[in-house]
PDB file as gemmi writes it, atoms N, CA and C in Angstrom:
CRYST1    1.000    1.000    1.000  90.00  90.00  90.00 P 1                      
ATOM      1  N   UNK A   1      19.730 -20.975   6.834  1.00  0.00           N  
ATOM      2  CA  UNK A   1      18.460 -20.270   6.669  1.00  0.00           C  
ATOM      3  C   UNK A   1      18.349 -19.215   7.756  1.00  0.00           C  
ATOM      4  N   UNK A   2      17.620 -17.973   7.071  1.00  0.00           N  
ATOM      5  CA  UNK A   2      17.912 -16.579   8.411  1.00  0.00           C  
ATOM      6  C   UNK A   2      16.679 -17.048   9.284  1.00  0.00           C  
ATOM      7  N   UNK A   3      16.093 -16.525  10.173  1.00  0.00           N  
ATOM      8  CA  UNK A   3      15.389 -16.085  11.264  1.00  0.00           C  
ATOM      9  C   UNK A   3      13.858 -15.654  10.317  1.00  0.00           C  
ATOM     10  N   UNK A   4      12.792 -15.692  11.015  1.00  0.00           N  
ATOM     11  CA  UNK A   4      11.540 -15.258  10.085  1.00  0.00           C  
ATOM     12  C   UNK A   4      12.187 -13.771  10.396  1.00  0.00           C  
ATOM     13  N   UNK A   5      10.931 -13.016  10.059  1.00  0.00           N  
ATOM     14  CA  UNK A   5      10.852 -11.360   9.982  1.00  0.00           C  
ATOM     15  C   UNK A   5      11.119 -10.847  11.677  1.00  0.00           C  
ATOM     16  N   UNK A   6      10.095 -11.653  12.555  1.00  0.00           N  
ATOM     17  CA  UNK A   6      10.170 -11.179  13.574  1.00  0.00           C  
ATOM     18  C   UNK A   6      11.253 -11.383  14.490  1.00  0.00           C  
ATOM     19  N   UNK A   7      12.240 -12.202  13.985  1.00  0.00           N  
ATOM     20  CA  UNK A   7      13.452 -12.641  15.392  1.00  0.00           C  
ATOM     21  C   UNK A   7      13.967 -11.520  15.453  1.00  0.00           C  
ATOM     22  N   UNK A   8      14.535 -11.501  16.594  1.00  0.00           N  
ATOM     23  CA  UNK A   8      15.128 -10.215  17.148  1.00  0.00           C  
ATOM     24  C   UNK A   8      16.520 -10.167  16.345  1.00  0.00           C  
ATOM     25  N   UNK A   9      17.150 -11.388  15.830  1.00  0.00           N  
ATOM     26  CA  UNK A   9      18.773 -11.341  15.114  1.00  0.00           C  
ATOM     27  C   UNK A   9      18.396 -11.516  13.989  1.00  0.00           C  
ATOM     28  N   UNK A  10      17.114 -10.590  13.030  1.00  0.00           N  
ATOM     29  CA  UNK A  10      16.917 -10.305  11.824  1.00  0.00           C  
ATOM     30  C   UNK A  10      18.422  -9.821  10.868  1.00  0.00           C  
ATOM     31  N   UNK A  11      18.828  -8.986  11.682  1.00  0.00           N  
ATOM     32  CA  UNK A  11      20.092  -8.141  10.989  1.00  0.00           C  
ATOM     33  C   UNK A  11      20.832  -9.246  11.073  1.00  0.00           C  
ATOM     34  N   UNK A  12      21.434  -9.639  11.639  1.00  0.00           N  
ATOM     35  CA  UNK A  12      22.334 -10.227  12.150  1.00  0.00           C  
ATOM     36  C   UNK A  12      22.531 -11.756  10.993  1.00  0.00           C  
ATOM     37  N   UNK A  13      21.049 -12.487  11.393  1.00  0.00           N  
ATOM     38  CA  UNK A  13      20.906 -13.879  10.318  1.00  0.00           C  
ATOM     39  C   UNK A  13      20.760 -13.533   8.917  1.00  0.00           C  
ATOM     40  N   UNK A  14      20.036 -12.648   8.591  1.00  0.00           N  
ATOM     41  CA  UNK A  14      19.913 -12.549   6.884  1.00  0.00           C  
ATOM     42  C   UNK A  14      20.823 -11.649   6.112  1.00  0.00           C  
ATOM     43  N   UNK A  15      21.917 -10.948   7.622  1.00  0.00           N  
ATOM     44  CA  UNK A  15      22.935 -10.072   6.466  1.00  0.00           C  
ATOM     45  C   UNK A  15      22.267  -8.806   5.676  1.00  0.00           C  
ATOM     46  N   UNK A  16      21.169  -8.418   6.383  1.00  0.00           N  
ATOM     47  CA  UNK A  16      20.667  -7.284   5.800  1.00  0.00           C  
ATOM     48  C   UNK A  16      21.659  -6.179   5.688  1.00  0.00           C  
ATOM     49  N   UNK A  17      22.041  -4.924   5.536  1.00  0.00           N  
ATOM     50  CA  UNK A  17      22.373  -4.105   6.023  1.00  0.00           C  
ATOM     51  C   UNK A  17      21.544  -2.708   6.152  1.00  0.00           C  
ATOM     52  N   UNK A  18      21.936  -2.648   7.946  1.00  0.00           N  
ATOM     53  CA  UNK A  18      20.574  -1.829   8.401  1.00  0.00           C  
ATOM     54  C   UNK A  18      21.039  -0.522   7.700  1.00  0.00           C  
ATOM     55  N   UNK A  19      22.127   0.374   7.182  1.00  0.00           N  
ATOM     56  CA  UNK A  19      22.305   1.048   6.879  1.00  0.00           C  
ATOM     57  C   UNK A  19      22.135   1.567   5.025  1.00  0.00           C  
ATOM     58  N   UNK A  20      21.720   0.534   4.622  1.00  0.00           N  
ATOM     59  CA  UNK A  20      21.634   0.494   3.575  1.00  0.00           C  
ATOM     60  C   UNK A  20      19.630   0.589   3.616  1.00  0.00           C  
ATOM     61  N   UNK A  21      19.416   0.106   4.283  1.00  0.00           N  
ATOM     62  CA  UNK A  21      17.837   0.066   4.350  1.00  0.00           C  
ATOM     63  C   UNK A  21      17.252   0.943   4.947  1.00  0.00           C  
ATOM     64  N   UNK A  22      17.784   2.168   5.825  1.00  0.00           N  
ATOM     65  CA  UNK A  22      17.685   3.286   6.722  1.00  0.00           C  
ATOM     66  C   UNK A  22      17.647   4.277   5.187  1.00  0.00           C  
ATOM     67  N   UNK A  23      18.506   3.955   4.347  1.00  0.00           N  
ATOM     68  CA  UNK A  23      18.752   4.785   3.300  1.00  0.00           C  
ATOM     69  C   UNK A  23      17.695   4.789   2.377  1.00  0.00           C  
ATOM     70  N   UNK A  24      17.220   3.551   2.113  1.00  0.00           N  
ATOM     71  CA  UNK A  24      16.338   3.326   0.968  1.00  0.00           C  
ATOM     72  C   UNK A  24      14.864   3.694   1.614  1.00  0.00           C  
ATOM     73  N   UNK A  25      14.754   3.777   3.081  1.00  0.00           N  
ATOM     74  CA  UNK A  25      13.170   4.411   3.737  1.00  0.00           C  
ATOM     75  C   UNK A  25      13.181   5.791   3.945  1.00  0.00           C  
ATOM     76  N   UNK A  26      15.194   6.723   4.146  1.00  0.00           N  
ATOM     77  CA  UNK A  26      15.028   8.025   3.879  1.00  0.00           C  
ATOM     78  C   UNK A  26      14.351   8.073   2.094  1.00  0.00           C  
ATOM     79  N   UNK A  27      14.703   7.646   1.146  1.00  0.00           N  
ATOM     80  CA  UNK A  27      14.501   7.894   0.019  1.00  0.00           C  
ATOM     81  C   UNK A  27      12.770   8.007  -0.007  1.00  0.00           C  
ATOM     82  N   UNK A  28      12.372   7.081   0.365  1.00  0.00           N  
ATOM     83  CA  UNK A  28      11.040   6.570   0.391  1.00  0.00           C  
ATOM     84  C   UNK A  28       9.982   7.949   0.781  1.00  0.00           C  
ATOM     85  N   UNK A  29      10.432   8.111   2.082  1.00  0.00           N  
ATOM     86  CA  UNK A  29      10.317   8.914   2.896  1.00  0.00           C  
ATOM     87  C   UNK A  29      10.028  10.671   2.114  1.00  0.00           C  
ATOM     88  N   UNK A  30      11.027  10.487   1.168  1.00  0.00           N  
ATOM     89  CA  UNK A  30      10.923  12.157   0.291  1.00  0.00           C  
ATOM     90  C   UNK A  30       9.877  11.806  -0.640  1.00  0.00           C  
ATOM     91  N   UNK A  31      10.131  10.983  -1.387  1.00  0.00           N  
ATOM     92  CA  UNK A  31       9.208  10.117  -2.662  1.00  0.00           C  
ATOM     93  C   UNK A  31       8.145  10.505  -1.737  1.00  0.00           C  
ATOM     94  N   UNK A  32       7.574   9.831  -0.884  1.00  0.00           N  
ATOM     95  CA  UNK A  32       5.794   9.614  -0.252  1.00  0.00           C  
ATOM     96  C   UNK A  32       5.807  10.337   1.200  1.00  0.00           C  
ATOM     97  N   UNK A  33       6.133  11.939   0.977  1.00  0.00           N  
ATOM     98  CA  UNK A  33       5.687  12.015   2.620  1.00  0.00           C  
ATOM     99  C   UNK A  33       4.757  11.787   3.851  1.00  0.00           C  
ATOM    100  N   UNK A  34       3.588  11.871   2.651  1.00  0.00           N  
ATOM    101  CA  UNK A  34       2.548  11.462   3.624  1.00  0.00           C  
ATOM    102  C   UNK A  34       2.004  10.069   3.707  1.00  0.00           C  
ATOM    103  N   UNK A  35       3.133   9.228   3.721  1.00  0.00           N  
ATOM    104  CA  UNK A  35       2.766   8.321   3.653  1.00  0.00           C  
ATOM    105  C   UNK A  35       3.087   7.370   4.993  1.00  0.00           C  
ATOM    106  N   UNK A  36       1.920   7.011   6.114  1.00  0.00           N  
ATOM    107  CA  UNK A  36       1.950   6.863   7.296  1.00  0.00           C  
ATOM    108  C   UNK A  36       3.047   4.784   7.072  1.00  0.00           C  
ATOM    109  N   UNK A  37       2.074   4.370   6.253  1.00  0.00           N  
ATOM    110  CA  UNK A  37       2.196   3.015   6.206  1.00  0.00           C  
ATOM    111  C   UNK A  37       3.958   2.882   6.405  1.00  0.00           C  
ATOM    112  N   UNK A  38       4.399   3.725   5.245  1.00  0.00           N  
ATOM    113  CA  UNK A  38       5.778   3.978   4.747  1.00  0.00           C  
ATOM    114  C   UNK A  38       6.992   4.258   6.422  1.00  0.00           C  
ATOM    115  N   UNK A  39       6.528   5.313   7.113  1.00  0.00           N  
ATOM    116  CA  UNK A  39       6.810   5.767   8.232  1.00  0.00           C  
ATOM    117  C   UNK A  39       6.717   5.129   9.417  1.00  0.00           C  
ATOM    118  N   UNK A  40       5.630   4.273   9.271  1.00  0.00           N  
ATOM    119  CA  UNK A  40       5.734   3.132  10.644  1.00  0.00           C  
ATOM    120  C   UNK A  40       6.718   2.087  10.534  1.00  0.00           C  
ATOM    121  N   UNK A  41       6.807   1.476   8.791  1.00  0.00           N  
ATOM    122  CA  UNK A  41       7.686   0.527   9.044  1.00  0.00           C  
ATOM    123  C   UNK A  41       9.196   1.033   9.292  1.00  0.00           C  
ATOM    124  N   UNK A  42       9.312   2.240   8.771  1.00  0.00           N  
ATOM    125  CA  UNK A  42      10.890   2.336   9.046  1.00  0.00           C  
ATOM    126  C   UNK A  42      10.768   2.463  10.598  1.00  0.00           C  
ATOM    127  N   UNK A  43      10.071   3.052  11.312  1.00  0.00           N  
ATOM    128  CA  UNK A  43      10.211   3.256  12.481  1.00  0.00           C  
ATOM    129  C   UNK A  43      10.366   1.428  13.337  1.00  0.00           C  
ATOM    130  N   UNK A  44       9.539   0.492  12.849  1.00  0.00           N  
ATOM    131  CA  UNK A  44       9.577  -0.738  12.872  1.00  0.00           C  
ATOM    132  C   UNK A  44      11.212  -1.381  12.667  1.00  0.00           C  
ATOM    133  N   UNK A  45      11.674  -0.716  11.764  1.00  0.00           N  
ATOM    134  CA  UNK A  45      13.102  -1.605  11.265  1.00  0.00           C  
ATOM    135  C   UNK A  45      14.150  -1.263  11.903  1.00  0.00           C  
ATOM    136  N   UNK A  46      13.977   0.464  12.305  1.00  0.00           N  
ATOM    137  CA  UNK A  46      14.710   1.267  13.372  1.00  0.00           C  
ATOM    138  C   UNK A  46      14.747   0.295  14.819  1.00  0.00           C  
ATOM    139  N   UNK A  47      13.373   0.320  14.903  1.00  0.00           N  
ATOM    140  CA  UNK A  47      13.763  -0.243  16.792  1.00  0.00           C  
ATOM    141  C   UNK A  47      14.234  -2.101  16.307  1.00  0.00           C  
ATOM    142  N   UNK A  48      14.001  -2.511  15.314  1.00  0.00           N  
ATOM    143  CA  UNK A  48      14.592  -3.824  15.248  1.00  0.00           C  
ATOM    144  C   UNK A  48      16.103  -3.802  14.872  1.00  0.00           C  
ATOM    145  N   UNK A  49      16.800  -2.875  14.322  1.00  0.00           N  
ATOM    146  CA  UNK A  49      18.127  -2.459  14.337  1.00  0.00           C  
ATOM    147  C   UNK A  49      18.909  -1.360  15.711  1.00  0.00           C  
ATOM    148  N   UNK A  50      18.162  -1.592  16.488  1.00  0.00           N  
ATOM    149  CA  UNK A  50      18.333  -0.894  17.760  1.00  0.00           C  
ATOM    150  C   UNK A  50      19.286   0.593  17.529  1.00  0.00           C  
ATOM    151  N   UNK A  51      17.987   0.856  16.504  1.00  0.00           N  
ATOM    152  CA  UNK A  51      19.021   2.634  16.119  1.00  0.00           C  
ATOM    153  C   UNK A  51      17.752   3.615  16.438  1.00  0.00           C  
ATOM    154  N   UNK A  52      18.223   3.735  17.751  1.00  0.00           N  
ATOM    155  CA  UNK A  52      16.925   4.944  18.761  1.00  0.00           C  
ATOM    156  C   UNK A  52      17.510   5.787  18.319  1.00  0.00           C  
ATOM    157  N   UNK A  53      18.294   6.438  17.533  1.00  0.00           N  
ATOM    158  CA  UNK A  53      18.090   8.052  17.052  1.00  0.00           C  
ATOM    159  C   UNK A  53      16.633   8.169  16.082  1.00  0.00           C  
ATOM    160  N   UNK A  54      17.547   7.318  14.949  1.00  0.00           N  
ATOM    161  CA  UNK A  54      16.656   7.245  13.888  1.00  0.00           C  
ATOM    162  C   UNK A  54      15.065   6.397  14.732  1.00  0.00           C  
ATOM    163  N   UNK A  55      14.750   5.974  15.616  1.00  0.00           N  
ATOM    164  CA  UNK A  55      13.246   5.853  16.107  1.00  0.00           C  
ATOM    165  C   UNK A  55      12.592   6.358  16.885  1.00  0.00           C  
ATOM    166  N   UNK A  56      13.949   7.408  17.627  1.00  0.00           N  
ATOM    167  CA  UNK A  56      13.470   8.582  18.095  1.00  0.00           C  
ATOM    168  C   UNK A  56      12.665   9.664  17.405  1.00  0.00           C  
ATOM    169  N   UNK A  57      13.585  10.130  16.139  1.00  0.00           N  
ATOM    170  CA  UNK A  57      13.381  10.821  15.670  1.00  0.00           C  
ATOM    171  C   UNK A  57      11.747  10.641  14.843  1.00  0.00           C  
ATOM    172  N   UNK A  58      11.693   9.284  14.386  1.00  0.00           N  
ATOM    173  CA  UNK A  58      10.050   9.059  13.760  1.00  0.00           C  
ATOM    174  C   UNK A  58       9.313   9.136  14.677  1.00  0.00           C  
ATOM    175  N   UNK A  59       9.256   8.615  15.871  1.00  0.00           N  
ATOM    176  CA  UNK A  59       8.255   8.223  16.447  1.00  0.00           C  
ATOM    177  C   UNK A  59       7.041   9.486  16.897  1.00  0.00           C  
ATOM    178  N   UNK A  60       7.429  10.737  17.368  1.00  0.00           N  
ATOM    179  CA  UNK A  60       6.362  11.472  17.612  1.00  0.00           C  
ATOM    180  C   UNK A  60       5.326  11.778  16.299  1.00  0.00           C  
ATOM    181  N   UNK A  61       5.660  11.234  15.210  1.00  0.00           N  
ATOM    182  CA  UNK A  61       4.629  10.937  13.863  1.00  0.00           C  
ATOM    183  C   UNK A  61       3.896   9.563  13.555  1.00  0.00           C  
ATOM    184  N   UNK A  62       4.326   9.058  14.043  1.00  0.00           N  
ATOM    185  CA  UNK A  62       4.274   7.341  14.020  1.00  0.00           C  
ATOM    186  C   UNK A  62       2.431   7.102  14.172  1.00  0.00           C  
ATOM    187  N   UNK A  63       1.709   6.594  13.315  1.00  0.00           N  
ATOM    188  CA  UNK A  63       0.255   5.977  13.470  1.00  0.00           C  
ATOM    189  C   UNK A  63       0.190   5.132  14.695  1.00  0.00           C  
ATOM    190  N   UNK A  64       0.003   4.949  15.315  1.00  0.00           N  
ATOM    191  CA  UNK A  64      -0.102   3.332  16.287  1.00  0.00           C  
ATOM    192  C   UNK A  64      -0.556   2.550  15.679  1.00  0.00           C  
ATOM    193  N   UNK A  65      -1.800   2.317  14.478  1.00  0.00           N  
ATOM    194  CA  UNK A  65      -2.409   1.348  14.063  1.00  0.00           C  
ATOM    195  C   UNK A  65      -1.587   1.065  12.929  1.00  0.00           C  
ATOM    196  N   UNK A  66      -0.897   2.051  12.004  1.00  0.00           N  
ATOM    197  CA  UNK A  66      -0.153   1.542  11.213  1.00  0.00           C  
ATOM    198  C   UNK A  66       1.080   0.344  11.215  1.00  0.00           C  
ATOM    199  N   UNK A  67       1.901   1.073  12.775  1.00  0.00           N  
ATOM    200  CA  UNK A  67       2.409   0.351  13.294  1.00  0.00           C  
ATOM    201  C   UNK A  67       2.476  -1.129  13.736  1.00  0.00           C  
ATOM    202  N   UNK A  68       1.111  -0.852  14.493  1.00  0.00           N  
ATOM    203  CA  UNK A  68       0.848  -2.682  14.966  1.00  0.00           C  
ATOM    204  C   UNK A  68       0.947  -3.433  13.483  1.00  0.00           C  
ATOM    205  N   UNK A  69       0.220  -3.092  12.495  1.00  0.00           N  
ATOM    206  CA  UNK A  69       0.416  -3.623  11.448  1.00  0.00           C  
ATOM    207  C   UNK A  69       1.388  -3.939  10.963  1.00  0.00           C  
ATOM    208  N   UNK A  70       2.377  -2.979  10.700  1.00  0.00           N  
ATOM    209  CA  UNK A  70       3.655  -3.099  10.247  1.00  0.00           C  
ATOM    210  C   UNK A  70       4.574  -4.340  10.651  1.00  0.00           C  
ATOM    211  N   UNK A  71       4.413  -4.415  12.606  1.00  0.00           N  
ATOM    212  CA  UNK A  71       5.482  -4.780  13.258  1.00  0.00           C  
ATOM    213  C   UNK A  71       5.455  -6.495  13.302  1.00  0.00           C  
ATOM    214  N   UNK A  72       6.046  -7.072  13.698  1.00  0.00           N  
ATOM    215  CA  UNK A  72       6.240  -8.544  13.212  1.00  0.00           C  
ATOM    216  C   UNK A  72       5.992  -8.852  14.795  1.00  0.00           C  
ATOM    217  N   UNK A  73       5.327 -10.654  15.536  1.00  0.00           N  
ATOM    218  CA  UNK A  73       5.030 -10.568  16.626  1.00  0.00           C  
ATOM    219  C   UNK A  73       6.634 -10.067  17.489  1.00  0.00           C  
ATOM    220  N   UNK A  74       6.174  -9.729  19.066  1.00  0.00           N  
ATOM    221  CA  UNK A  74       7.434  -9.595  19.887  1.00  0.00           C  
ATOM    222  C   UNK A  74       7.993  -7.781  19.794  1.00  0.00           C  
ATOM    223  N   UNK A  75       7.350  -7.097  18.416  1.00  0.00           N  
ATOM    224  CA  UNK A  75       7.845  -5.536  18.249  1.00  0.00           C  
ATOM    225  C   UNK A  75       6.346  -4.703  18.514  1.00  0.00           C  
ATOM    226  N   UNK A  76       6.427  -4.167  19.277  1.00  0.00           N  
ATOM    227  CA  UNK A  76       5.320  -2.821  19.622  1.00  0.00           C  
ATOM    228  C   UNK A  76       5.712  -1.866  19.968  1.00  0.00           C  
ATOM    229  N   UNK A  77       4.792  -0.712  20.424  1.00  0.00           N  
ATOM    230  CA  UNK A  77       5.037   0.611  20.760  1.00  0.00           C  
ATOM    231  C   UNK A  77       5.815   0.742  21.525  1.00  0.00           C  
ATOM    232  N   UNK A  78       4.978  -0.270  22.374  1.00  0.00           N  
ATOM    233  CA  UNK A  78       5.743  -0.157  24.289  1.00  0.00           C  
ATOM    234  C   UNK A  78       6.984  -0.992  24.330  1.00  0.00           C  
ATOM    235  N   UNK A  79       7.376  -1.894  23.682  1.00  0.00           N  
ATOM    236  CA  UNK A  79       8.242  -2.264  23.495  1.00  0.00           C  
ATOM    237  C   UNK A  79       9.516  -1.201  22.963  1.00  0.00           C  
ATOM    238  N   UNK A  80       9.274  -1.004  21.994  1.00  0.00           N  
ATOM    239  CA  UNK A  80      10.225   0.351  21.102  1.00  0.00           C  
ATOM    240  C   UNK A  80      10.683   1.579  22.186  1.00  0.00           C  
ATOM    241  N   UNK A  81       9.494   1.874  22.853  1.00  0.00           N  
ATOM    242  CA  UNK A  81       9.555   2.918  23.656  1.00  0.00           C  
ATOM    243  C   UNK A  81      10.212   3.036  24.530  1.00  0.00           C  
ATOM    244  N   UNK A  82      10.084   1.659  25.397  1.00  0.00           N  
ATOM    245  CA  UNK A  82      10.661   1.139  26.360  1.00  0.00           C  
ATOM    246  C   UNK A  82      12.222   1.329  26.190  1.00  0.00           C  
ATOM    247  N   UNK A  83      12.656   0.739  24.904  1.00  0.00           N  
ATOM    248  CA  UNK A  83      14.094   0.612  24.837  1.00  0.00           C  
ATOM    249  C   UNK A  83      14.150   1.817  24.734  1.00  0.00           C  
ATOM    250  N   UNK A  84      13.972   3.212  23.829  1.00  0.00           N  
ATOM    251  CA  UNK A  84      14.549   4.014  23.018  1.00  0.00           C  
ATOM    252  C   UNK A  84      14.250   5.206  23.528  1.00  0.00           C  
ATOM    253  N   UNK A  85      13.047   5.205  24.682  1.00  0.00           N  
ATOM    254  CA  UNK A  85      12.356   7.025  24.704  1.00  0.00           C  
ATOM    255  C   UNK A  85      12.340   6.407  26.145  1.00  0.00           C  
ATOM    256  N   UNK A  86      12.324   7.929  26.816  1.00  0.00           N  
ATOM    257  CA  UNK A  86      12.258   8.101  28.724  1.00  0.00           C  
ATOM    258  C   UNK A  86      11.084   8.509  28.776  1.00  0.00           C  
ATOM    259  N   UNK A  87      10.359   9.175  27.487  1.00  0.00           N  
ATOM    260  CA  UNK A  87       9.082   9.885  28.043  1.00  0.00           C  
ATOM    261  C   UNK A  87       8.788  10.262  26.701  1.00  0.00           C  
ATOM    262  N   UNK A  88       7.966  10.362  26.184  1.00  0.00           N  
ATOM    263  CA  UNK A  88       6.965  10.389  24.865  1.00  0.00           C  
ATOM    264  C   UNK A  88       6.181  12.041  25.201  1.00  0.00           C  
TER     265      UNK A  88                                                      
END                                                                             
């Protein structure tokens, strides 16, 4: 049995593939641009696949409230940030 949503070895226990799911939130992403909900979680799945380009690159769009929502306990801003950005 994998890990809930929030363990940090999400990728890892359920065999997701983060690259396959990076793909299906670019898709998403054209489909619904303005769609914040849509944009926090990839930014969410980004810093849980520890791919700071791709959460670099969302984050200066990123809701904060969407976010908290999105993120599973143990994942936040400051958390994300921490790992991935020197300065916002």
């Amino acid at each position: 049995m994998f890990a809930l949503q929030g363990s940090p070895s999400f990728f890892q226990e359920s065999e997701v593939s983060w690259p396959r799911l990076r793909k299906g939130f670019e898709l998403m992403q054209r489909a619904y641009p303005k769609s914040s909900w849509n944009q926090a979680n990839f930014a969410v799945f980004a810093c849980r696949a520890h791919d700071g380009n791709t959460y670099g690159a969302l984050r200066p769009n990123i809701d904060p409230g969407k976010f908290k929502e999105a993120a599973p306990n143990g994942i936040s801003l400051e958390v994300c940030d921490a790992r991935f950005l020197k300065a916002i």
